[in-house]
TIRO-2110 file (N, C-alpha, C; in Angstrom, 1 decimal):
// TIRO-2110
102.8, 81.1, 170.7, N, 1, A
102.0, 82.2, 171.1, CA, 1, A
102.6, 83.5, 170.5, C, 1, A
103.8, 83.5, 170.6, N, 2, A
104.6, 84.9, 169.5, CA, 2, A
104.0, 84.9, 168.1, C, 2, A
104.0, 84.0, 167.8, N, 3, A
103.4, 83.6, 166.3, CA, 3, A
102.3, 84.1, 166.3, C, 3, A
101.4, 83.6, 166.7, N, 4, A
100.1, 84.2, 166.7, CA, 4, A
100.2, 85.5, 166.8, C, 4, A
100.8, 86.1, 167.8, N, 5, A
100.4, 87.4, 168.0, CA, 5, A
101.3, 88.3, 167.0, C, 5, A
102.0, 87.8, 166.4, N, 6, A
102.3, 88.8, 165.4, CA, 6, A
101.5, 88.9, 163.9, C, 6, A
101.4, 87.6, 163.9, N, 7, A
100.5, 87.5, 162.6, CA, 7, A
98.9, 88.2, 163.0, C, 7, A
98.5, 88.7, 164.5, N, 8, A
97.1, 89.7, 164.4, CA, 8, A
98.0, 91.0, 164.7, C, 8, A
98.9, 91.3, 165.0, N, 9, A
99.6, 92.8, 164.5, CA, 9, A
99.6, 92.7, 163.2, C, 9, A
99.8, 92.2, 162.4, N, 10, A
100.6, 92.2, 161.1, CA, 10, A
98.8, 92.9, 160.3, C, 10, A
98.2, 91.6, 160.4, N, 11, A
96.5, 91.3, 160.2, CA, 11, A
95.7, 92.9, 160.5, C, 11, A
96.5, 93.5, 161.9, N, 12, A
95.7, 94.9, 162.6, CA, 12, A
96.1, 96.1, 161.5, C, 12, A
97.2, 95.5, 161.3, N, 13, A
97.8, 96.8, 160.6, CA, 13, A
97.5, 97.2, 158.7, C, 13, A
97.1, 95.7, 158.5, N, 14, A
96.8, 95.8, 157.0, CA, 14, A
95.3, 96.6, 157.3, C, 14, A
94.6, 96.0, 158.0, N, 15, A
93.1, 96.7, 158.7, CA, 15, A
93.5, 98.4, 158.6, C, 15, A
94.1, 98.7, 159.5, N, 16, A
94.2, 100.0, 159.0, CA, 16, A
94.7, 100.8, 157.9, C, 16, A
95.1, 100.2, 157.4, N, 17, A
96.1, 101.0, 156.7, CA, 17, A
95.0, 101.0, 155.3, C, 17, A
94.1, 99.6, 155.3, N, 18, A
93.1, 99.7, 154.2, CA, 18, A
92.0, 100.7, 154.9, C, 18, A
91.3, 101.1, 155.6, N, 19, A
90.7, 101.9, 156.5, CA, 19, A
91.2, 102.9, 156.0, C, 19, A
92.1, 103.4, 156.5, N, 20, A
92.8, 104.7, 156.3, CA, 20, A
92.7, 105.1, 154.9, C, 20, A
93.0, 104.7, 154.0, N, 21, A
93.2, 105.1, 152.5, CA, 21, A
91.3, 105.5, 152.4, C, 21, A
90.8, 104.6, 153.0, N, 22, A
89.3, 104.9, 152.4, CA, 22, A
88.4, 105.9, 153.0, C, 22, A
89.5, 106.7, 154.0, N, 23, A
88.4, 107.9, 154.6, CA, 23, A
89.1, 108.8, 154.1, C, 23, A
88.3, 110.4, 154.1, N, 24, A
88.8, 111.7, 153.5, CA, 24, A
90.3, 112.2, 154.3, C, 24, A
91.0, 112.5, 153.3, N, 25, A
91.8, 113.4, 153.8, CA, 25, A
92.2, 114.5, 154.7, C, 25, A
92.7, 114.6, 156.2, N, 26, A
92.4, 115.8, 157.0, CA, 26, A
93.1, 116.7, 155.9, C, 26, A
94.0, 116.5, 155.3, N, 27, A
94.8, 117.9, 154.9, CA, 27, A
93.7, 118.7, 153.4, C, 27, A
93.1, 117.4, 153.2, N, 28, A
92.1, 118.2, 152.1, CA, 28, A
91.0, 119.3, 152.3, C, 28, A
91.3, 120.4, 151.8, N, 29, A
90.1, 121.4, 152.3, CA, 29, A
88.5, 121.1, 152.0, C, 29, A
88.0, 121.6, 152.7, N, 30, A
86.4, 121.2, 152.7, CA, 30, A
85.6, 122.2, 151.9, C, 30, A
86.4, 123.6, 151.5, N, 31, A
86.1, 124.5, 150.8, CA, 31, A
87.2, 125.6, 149.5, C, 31, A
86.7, 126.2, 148.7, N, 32, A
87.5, 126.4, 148.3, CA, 32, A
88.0, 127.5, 148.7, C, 32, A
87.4, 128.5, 150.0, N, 33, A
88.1, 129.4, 150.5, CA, 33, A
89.1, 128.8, 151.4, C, 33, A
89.0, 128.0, 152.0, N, 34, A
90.3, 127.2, 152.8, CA, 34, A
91.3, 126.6, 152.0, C, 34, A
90.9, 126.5, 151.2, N, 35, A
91.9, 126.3, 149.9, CA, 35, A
92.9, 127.3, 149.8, C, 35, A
92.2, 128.2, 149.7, N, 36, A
93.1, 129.4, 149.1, CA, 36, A
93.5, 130.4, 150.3, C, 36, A
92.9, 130.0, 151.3, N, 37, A
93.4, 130.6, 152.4, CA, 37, A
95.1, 130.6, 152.9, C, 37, A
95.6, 129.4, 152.9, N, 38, A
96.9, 129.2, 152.8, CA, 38, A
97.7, 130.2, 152.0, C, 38, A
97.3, 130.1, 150.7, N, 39, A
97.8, 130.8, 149.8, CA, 39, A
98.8, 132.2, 150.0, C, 39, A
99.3, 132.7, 149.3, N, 40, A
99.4, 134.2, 149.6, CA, 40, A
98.8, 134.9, 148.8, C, 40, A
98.3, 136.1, 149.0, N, 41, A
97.4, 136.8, 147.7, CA, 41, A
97.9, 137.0, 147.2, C, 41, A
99.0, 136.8, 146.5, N, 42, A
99.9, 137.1, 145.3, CA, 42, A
99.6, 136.2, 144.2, C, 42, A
99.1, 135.1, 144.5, N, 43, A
99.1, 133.7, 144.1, CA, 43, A
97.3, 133.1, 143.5, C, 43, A
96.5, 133.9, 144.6, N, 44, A
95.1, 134.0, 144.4, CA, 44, A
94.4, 134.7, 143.1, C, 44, A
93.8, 134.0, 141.8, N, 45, A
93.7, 134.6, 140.9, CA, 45, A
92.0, 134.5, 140.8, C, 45, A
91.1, 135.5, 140.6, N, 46, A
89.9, 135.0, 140.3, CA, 46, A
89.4, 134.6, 139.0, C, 46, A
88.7, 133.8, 138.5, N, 47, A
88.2, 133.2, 137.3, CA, 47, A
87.8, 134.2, 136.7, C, 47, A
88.0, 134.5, 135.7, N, 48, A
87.3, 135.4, 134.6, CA, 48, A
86.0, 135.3, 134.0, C, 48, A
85.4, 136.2, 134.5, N, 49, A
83.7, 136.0, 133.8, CA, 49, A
83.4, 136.3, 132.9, C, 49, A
84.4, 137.6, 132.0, N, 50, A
84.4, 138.0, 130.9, CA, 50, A
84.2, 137.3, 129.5, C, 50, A
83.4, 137.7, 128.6, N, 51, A
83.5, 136.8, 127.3, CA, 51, A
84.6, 137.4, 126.2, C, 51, A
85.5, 136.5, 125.7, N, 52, A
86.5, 136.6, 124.9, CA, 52, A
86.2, 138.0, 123.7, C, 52, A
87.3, 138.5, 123.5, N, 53, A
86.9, 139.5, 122.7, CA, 53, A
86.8, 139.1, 121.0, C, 53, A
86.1, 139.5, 120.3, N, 54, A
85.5, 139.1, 119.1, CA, 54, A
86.4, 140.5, 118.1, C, 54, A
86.9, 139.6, 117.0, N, 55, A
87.1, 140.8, 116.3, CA, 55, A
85.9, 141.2, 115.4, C, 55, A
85.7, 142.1, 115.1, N, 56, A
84.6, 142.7, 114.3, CA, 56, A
85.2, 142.6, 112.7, C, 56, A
86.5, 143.0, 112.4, N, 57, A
86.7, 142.2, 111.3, CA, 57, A
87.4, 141.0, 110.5, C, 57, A
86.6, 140.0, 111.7, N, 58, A
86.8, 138.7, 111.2, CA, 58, A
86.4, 138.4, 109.8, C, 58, A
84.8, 138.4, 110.3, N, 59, A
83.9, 138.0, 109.1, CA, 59, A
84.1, 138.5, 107.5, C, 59, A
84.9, 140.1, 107.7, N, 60, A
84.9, 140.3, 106.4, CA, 60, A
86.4, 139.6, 105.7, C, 60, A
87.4, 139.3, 106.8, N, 61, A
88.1, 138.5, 105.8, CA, 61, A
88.2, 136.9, 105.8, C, 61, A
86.8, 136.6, 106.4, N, 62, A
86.5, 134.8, 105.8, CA, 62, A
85.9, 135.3, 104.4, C, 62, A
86.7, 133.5, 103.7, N, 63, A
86.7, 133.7, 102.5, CA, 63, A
85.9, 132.7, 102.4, C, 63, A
84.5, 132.1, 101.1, N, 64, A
83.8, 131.3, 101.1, CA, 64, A
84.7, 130.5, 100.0, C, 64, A
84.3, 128.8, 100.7, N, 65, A
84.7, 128.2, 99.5, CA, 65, A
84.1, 128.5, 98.6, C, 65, A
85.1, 127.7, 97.5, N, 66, A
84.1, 128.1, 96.1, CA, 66, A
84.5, 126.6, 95.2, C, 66, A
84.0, 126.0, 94.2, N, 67, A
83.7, 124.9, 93.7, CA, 67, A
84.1, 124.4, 92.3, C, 67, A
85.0, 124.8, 92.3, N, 68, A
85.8, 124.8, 90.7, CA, 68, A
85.5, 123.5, 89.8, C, 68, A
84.8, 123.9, 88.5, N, 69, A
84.9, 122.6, 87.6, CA, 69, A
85.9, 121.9, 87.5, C, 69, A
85.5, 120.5, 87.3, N, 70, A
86.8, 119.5, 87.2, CA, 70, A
87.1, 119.2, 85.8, C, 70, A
88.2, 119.4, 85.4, N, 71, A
88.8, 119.1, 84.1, CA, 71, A
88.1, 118.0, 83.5, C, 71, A
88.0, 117.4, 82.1, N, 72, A
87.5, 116.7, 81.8, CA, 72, A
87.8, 115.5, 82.2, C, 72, A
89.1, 115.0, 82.3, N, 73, A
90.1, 113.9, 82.5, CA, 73, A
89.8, 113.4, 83.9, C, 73, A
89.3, 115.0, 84.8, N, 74, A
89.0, 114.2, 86.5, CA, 74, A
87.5, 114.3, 86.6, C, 74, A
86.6, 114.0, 85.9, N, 75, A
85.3, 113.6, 85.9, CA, 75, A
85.0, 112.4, 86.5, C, 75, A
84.2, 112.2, 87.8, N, 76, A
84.1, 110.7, 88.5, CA, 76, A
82.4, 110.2, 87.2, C, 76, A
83.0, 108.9, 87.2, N, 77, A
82.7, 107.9, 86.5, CA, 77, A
82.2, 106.9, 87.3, C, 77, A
81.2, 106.4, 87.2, N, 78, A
81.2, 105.3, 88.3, CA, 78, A
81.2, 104.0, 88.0, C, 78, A
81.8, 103.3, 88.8, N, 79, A
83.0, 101.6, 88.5, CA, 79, A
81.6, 101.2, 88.3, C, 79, A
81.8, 100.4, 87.3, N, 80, A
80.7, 99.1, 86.7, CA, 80, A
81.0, 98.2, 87.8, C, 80, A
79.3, 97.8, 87.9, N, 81, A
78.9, 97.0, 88.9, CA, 81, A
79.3, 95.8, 88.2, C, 81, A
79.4, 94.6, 89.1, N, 82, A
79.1, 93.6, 87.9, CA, 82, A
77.6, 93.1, 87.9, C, 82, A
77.5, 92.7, 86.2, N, 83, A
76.2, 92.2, 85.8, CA, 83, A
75.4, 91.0, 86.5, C, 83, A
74.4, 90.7, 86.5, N, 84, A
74.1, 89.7, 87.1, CA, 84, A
74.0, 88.9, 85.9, C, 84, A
74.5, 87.7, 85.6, N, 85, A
74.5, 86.7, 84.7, CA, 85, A
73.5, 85.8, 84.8, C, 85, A
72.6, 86.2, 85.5, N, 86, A
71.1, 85.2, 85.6, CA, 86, A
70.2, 86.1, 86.0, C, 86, A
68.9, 86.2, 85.5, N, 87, A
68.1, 87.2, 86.3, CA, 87, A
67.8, 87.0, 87.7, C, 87, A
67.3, 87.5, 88.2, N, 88, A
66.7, 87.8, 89.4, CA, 88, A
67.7, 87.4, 90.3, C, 88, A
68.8, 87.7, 90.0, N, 89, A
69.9, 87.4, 90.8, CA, 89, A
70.6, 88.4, 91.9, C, 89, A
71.0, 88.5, 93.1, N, 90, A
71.5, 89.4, 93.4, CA, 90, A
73.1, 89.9, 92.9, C, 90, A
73.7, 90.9, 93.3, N, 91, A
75.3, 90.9, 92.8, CA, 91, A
75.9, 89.8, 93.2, C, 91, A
75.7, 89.8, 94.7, N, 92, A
76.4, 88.9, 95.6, CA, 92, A
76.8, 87.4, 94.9, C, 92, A
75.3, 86.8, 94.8, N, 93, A
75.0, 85.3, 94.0, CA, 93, A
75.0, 85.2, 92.8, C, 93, A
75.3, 86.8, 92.4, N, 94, A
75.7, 86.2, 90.5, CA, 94, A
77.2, 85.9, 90.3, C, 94, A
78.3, 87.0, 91.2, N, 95, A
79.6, 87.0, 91.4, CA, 95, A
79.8, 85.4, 91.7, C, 95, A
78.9, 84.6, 92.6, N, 96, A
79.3, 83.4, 92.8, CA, 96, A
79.2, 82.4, 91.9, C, 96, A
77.9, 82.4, 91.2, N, 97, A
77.9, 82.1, 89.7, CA, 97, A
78.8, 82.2, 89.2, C, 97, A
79.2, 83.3, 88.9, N, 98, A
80.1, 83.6, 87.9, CA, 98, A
81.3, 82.8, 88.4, C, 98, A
82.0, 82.8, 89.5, N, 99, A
82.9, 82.3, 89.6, CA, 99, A
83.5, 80.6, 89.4, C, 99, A
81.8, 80.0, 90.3, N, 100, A
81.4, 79.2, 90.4, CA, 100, A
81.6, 78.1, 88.6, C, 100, A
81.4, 78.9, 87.8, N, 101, A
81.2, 79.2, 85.7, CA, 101, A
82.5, 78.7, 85.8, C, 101, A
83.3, 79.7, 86.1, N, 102, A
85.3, 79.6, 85.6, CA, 102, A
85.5, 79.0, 86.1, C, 102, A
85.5, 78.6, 87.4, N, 103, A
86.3, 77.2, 88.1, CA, 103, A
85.4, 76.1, 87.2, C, 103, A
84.4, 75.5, 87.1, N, 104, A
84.0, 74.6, 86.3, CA, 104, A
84.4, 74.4, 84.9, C, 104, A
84.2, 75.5, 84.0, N, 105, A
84.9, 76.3, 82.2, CA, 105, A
86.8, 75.3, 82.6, C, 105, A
87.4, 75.9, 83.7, N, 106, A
88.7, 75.8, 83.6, CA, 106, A
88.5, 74.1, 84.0, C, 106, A
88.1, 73.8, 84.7, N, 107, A
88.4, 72.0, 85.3, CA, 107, A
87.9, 71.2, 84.2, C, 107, A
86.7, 71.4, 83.5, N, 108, A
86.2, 70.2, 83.1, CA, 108, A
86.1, 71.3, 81.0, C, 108, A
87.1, 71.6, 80.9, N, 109, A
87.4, 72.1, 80.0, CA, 109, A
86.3, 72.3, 79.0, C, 109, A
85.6, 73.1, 79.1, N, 110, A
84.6, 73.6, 78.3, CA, 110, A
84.5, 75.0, 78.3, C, 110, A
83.7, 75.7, 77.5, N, 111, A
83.2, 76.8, 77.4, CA, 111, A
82.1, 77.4, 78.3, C, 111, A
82.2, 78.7, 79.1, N, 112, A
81.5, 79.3, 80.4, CA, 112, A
79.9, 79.3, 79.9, C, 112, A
80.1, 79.6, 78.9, N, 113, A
78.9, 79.5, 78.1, CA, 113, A
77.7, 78.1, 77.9, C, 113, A
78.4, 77.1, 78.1, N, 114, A
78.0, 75.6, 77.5, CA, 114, A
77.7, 75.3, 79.3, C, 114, A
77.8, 76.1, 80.4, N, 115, A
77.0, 75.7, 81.3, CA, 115, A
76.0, 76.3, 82.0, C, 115, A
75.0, 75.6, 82.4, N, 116, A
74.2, 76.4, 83.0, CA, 116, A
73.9, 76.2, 84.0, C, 116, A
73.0, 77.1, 84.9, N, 117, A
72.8, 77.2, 86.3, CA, 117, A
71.5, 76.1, 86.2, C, 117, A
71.4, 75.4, 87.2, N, 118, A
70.5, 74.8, 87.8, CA, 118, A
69.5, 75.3, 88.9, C, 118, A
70.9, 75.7, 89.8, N, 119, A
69.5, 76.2, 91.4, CA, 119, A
70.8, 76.8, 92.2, C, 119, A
70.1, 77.6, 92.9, N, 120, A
71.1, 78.2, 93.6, CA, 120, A
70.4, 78.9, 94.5, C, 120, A
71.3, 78.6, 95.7, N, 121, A
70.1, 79.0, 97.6, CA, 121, A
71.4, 79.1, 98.2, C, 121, A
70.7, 80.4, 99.0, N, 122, A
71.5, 80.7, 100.3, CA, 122, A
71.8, 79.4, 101.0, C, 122, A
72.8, 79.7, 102.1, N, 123, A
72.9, 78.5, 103.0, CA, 123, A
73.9, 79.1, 104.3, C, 123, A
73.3, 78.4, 105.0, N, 124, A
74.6, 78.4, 106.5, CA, 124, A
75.4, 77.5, 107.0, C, 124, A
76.4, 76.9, 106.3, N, 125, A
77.6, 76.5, 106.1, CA, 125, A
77.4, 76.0, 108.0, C, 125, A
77.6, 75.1, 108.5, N, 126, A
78.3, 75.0, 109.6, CA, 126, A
79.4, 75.0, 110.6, C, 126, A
79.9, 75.2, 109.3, N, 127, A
81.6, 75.9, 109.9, CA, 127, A
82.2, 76.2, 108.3, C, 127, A
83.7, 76.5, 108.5, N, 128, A
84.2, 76.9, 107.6, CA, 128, A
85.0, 76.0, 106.4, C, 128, A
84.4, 74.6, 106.6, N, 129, A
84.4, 74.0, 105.5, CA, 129, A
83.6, 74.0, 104.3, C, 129, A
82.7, 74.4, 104.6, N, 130, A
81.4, 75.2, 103.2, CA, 130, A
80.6, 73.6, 103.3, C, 130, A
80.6, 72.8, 103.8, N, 131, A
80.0, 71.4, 103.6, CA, 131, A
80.9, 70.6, 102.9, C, 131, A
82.2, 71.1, 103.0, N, 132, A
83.3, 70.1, 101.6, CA, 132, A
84.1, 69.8, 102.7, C, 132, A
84.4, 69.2, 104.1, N, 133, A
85.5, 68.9, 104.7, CA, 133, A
86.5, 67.8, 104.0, C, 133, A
87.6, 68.6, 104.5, N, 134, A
88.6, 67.6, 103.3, CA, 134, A
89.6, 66.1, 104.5, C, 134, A
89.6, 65.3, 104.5, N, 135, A
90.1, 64.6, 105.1, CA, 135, A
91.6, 65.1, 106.1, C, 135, A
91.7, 65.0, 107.2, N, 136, A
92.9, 65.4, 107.7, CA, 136, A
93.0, 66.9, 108.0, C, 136, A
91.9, 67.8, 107.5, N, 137, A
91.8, 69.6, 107.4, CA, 137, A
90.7, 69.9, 109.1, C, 137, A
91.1, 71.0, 109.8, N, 138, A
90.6, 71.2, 110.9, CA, 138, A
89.7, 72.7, 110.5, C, 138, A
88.2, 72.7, 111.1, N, 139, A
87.9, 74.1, 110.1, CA, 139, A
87.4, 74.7, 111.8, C, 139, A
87.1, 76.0, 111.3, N, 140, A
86.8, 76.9, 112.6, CA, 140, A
85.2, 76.4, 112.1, C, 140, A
85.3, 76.5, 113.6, N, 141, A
83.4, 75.7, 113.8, CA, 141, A
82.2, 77.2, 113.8, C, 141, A
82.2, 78.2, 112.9, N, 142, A
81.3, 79.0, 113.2, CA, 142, A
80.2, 79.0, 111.9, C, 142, A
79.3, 79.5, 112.0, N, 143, A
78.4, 79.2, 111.3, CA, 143, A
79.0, 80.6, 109.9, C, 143, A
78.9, 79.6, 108.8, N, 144, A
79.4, 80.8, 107.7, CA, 144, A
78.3, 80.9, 106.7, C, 144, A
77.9, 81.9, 106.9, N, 145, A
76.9, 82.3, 105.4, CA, 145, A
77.7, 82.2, 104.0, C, 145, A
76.6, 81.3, 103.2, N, 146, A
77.3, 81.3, 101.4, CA, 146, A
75.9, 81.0, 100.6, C, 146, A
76.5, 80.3, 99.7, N, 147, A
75.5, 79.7, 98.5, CA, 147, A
75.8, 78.0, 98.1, C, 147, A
74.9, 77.8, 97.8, N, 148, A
75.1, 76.5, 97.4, CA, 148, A
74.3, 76.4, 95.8, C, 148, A
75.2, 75.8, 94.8, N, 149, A
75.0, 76.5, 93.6, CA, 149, A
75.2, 74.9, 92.8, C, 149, A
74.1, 75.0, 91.7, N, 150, A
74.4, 73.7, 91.2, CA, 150, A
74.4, 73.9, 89.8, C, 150, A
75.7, 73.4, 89.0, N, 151, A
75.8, 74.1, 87.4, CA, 151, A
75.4, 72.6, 86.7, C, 151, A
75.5, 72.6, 85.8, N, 152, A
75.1, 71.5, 84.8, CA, 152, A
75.6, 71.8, 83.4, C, 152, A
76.7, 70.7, 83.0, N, 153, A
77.4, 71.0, 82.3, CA, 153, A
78.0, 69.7, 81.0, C, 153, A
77.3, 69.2, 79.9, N, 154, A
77.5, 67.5, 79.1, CA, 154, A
76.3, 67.0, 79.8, C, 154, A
75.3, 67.1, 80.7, N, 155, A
74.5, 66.5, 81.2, CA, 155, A
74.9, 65.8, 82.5, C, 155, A
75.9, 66.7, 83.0, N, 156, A
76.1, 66.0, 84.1, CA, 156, A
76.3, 67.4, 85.4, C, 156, A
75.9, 67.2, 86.7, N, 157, A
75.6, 68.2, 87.5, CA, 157, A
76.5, 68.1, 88.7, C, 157, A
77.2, 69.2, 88.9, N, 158, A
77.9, 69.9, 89.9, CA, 158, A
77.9, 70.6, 91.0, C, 158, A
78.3, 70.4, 92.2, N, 159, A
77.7, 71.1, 92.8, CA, 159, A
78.8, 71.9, 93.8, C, 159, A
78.9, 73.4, 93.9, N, 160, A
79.8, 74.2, 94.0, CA, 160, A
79.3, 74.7, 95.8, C, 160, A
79.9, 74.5, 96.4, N, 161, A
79.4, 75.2, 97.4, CA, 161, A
80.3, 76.9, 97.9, C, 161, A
80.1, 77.8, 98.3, N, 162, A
80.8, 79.1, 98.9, CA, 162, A
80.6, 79.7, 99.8, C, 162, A
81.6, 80.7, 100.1, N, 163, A
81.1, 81.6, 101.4, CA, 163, A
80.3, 83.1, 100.7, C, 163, A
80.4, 84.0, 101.0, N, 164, A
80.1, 85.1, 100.3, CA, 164, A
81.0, 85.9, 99.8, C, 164, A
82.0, 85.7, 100.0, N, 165, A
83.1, 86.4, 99.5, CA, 165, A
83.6, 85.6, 97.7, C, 165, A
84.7, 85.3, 97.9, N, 166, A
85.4, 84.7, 96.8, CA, 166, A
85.7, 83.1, 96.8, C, 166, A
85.3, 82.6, 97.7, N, 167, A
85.7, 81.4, 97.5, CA, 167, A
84.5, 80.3, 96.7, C, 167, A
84.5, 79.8, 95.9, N, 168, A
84.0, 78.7, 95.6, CA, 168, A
84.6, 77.2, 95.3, C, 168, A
83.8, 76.2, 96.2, N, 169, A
84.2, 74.7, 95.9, CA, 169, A
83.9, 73.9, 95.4, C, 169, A
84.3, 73.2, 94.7, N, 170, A
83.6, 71.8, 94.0, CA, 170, A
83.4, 71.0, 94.7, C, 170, A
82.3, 70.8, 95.3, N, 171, A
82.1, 69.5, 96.2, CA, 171, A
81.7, 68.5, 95.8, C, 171, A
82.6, 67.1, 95.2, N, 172, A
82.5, 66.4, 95.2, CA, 172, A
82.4, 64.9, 95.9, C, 172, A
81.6, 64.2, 95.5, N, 173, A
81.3, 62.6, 96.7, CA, 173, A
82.4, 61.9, 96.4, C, 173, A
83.3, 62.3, 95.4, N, 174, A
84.4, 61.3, 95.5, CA, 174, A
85.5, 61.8, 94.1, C, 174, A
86.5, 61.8, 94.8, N, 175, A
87.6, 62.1, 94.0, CA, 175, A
87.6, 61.8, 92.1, C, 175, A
86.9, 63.5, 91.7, N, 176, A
87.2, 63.0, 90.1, CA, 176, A
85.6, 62.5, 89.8, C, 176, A
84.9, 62.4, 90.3, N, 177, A
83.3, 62.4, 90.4, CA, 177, A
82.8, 63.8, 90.4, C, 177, A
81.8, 64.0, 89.4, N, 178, A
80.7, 65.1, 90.0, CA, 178, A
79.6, 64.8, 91.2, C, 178, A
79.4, 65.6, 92.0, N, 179, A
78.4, 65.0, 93.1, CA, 179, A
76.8, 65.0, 92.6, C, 179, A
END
């Protein structure tokens, strides 16, 4: 019976004490003259309605920029795009081309030139393996926008898959095979 009854004191007293926090304060004033009533007039300042004073001769010593030619040497130039290496290509899908070119030129030792594009389409990748999962590799499962790009090169066809950035893969059906 002690038990009990301490644990509803205990129970009464969290009750108030959360109560209490959530009503207004007696000592808080209701107005801003009771506010300052306490005060001493020594202490009481009223707000200034006045507008700041302006100097009148500001304006004549603002100075206007002014735009000085740029030496020859600091003339902006603007960075070459790169070209699209196929028509109707975007930057995006020719950069991958293009890359798509030198990883193939470098592996199957030929000239960038001696291969050509086939077909090349957007794609959404299922996760971050590009469609090339490699045995024993864990990829983040989100959907990745790339290209899927097919070069042809001795009569035999390639097929490179990417994200949109820099990466391109040789996806191959089997080790040392073109797919």
């Amino acid at each position: 019976m002690n038990r009990r009854l301490t644990i509803c004191m205990a129970l009464a007293l969290l009750v108030a004490a959360f109560l209490s926090g959530c009503s207004l304060s007696p000592a808080s004033p209701a107005s801003p003259d009771e506010a300052t009533a306490s005060l001493p007039q020594s202490e009481i300042r009223e707000p200034e309605t006045t507008a700041p004073a302006v100097d009148p001769d500001r304006e004549a010593r603002t100075t206007t920029p002014t735009c000085a030619p740029l030496a020859e040497e600091e003339t902006m130039t603007p960075e070459a795009t790169p070209q699209a290496t196929e028509p109707g290509l975007s930057a995006g899908a020719a950069k991958v081309v293009q890359l798509a070119k030198e990883d193939l030129a470098r592996k199957a030792n030929v000239a960038p030139e001696a291969i050509t594009l086939v077909s090349i389409d957007a794609v959404n990748w299922p996760d971050t393996s590009l469609g090339c999962p490699e045995p024993g590799m864990m990829y983040a499962q989100v959907i990745t926008p790339g290209f899927l790009v097919v070069l042809e090169s001795r009569d035999q066809t390639y097929e490179y898959h990417s994200n949109e950035g820099e990466l391109v893969i040789l996806c191959q059906a089997e080790e040392g095979q073109p797919h």
